[in-house]
N, C-alpha and C positions, 0 to 999 in steps of 0.2 A: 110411248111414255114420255112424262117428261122429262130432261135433260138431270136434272137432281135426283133421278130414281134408277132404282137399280135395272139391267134390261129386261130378267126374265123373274121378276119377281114372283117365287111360291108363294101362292093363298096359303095365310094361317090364322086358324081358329085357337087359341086360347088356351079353350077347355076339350077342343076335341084332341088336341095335341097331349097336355096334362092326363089326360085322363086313362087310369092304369097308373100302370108301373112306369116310371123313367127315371135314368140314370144320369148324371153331369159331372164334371171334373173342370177344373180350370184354375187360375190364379189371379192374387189382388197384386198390381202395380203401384208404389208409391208415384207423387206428380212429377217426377224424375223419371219414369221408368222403371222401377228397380222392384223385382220383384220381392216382393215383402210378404207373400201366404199362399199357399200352396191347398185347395178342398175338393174335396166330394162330397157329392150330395144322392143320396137316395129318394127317392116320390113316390106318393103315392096321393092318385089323383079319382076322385068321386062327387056325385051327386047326392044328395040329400036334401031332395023335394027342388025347392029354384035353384038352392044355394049349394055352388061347387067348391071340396075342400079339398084342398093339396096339404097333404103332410112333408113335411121335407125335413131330414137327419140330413145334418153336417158332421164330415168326418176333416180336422184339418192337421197339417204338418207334422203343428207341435204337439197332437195326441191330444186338444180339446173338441167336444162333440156338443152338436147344440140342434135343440127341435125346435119348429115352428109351424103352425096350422093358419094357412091364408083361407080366408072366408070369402068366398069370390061371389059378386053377385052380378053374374053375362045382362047387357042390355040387348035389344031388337039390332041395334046399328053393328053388331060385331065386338061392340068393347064393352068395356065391364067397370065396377067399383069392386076393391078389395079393402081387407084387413086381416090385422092380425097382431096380437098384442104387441109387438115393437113398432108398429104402426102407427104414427103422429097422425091420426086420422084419418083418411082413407085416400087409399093408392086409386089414380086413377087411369086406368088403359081405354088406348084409342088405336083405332084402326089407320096403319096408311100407309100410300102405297109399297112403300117394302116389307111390311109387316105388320108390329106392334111395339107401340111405345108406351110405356107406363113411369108418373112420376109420382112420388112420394115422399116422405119424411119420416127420418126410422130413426131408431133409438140403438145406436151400435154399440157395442159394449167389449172395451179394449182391456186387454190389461190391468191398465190403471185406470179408468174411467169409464162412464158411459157418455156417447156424446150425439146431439141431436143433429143429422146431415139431411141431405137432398139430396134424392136418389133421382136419373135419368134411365131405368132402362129398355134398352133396343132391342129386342128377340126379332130375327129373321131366318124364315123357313130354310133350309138348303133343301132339302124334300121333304117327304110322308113321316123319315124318321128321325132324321137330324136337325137342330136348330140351335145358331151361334145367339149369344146373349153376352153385350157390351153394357154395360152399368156403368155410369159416370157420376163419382160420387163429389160431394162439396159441401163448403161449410161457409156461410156468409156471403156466397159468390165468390169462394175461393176454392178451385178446383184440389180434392184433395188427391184422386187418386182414380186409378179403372178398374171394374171388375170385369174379367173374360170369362164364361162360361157354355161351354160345349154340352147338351144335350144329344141324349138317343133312346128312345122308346126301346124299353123292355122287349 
């Protein structure tokens, strides 16, 4: 492999991974480091004719809960186009060598605001049931913050 990639990279599929039940937990860092949100998330992942849909409940910290259904549409090459109404048009994943990268523009909704950022994220296999997911979020080109999330099939 090459020197920029991981040594024993797990093949991962997307939707074969999604698909079912799985479960995640993990936390958002402000661009300091400082952790600032604490979530789990529940899934549930299916097919319906080409198009694969992941439900996903968030449960977070402070006791707010929020659903979302990604509208995934897998291409021949391994990656895919999504959405999903906080979706600034469509997310797009790609295949390589360590895994899968997906980038996007999503409509996040704080507190006091909702604000339109740039999503980076990195999903990489550990095996069949585990997969870490690094989210680098930003706004302008200005790095706001990371989101860690730990998956494991149901």
């Amino acid at each position: 492999m090459a020197k920029d990639t991981m040594e024993s990279a797990v093949p991962f599929s997307f939707t074969r991974f999604f698909e079912g039940r799985t479960r995640a937990w993990g936390v958002f860092e402000d661009r300091r480091g400082r952790p600032r949100l604490r979530l789990e998330v529940d899934m549930r992942g299916r097919f319906e004719g080409d198009v694969f849909l992941l439900e996903e409940d968030f449960r977070y910290h402070d006791g707010r809960v929020e659903q979302r259904t990604w509208r995934v549409l897998p291409q021949p090459d391994g990656g895919f186009t999504a959405t999903c109404p906080d979706c600034i048009g469509q997310a797009v994943g790609r295949v390589t060598d360590e895994g899968v990268e997906m980038r996007y523009r999503f409509l996040l909704r704080t507190k006091r605001r909702t604000l339109s950022v740039d999503l980076r994220d990195r999903l990489y296999a550990m095996d069949e049931r585990h997969v870490v997911n690094r989210a680098s979020m930003s706004k302008w080109g200005v790095r706001l913050g990371e989101l860690s999330l730990f998956f494991e099939k149901a």
